[in-house]
C-alpha positions in Angstrom: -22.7 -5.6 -15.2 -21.2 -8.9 -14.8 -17.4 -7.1 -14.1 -19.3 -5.2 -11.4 -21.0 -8.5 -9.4 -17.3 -9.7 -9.7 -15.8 -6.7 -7.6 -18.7 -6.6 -5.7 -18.4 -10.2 -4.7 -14.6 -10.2 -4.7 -15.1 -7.0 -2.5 -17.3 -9.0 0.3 -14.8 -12.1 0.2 -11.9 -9.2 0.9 -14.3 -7.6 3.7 -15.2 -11.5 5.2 -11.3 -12.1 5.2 -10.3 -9.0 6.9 -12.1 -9.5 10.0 -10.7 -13.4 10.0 -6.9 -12.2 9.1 -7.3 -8.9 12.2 -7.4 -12.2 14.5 -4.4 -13.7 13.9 -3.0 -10.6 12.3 0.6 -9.4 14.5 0.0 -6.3 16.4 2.6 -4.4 14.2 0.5 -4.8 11.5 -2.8 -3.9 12.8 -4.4 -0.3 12.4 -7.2 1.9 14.1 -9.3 1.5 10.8 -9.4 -2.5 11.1 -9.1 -3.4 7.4 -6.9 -5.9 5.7 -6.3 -7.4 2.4 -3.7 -10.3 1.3 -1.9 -9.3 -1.3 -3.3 -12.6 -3.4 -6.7 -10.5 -2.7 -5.3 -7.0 -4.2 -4.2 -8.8 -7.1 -7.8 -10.9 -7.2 -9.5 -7.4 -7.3 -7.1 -5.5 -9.5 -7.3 -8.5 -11.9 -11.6 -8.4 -12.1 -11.3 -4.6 -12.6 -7.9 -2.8 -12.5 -10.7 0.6 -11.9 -11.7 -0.4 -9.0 -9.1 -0.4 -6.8 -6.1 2.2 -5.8 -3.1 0.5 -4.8 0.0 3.1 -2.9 3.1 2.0 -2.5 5.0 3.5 0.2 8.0 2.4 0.0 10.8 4.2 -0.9 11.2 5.8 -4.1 14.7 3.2 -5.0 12.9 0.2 -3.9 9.9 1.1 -6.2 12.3 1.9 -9.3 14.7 -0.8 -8.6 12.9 -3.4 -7.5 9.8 -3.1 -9.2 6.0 -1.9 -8.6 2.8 -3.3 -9.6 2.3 -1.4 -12.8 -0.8 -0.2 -11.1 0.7 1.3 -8.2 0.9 5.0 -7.0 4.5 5.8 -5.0 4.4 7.9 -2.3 6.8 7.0 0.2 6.8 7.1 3.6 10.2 7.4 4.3 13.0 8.6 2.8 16.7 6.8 2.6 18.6 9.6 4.5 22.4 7.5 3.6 23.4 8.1 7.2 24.8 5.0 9.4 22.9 4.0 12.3 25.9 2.4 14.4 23.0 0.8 16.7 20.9 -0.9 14.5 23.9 -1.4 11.9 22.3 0.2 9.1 21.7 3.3 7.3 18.9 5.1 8.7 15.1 6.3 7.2 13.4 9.7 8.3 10.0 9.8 7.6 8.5 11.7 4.7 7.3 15.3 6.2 5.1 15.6 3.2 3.3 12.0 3.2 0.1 13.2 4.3 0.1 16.7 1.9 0.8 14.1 -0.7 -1.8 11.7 -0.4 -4.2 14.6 0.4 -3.4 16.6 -2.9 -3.9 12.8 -4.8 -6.7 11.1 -3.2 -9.9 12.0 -1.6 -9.9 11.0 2.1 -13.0 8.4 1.7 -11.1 6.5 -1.3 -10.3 2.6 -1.1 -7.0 2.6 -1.1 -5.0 -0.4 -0.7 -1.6 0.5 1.0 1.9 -1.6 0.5 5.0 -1.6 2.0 7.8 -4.0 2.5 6.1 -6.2 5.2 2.8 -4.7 6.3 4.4 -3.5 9.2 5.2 0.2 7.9 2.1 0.1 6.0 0.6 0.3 9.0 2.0 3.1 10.6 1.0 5.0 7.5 -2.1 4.6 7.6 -2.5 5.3 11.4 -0.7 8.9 10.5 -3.2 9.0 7.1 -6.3 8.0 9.9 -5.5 11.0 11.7 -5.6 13.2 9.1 -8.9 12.4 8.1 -8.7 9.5 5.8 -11.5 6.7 6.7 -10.9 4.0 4.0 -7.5 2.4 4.0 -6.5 -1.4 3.6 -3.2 -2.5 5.0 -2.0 -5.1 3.1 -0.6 -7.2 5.6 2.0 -9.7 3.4 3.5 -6.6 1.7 5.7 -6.4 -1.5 7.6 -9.4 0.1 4.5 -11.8 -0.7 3.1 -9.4 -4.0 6.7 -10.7 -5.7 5.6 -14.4 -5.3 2.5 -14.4 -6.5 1.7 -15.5 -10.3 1.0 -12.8 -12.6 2.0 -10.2 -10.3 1.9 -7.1 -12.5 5.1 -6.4 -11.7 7.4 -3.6 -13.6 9.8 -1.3 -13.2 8.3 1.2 -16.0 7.4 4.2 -14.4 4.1 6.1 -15.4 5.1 9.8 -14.6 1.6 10.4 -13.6 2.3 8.0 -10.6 5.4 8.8 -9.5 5.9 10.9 -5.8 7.7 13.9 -7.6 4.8 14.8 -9.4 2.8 15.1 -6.7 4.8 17.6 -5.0 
């Protein structure tokens, strides 16, 4: 009983931030669905009751091997590495994953909490305005990203991969 008034209570102080963060929050980072988390606030939750909250990340599937996930996390990506040059931008390119939404249909029910990470926030954000419009009503971006989970104490972090969380098994 007491774990539950913890994520209950952490879960107001996440929904009470949100609305302060969307203020100051850069428009890149911002979604149609209006909900935010730090990623000192995923961990906070996780933490009181690793049950309670779903945590994607969607970046791609070499940054989440070789740089490490929060043991917790799902990978779908978003995008995939395509190892072509972009002579413009002076790096190799990313196409977006055709199967992203298929994915996180097949894995997780469309009213879920689901806390999504990327990088930066930024791409987080454009996946769950393409989730959004597939029907998916509960999705937090968190707006710091991997970036600011790595800096955080205790962060959870591996690079141990539970196949039952890994994007190819959810093809």
């Amino acid at each position: 009983m007491l774990k539950k008034a913890i994520v209950f209570s952490l879960a107001i102080v996440v929904l009470l931030a949100t609305q302060a963060l969307a203020q100051d929050l850069d428009a890149k980072k911002q979604t149609s669905l209006g909900k935010y988390a730090t990623a000192a606030q995923v961990l906070e939750m996780v933490q009181a009751d690793p049950n309670a909250v779903t945590l994607v990340d969607i970046r791609p599937v070499a940054a989440y091997y070789y740089l490490g996930h929060p043991k917790m996390a799902f990978n779908v990506p978003y995008l995939f590495w395509t190892g072509k040059w972009d002579e413009e931008k002076k790096s190799y390119s990313f196409a977006r994953n055709s199967k992203f939404p298929q994915a996180m249909s097949a894995k997780f029910k469309k009213d879920q909490k689901i806390m999504v990470l990327s990088k930066a926030g930024v791409r987080s954000a454009q996946a769950i305005e393409m989730l959004a419009a597939e029907g998916f009503t509960n999705l937090y971006n968190i707006t710091d990203g991997f970036d600011a989970w790595l800096k955080l104490p205790d962060n959870l972090l591996t690079r141990k991969t539970d196949p039952e969380r890994i994007y190819r098994k959810m093809q």
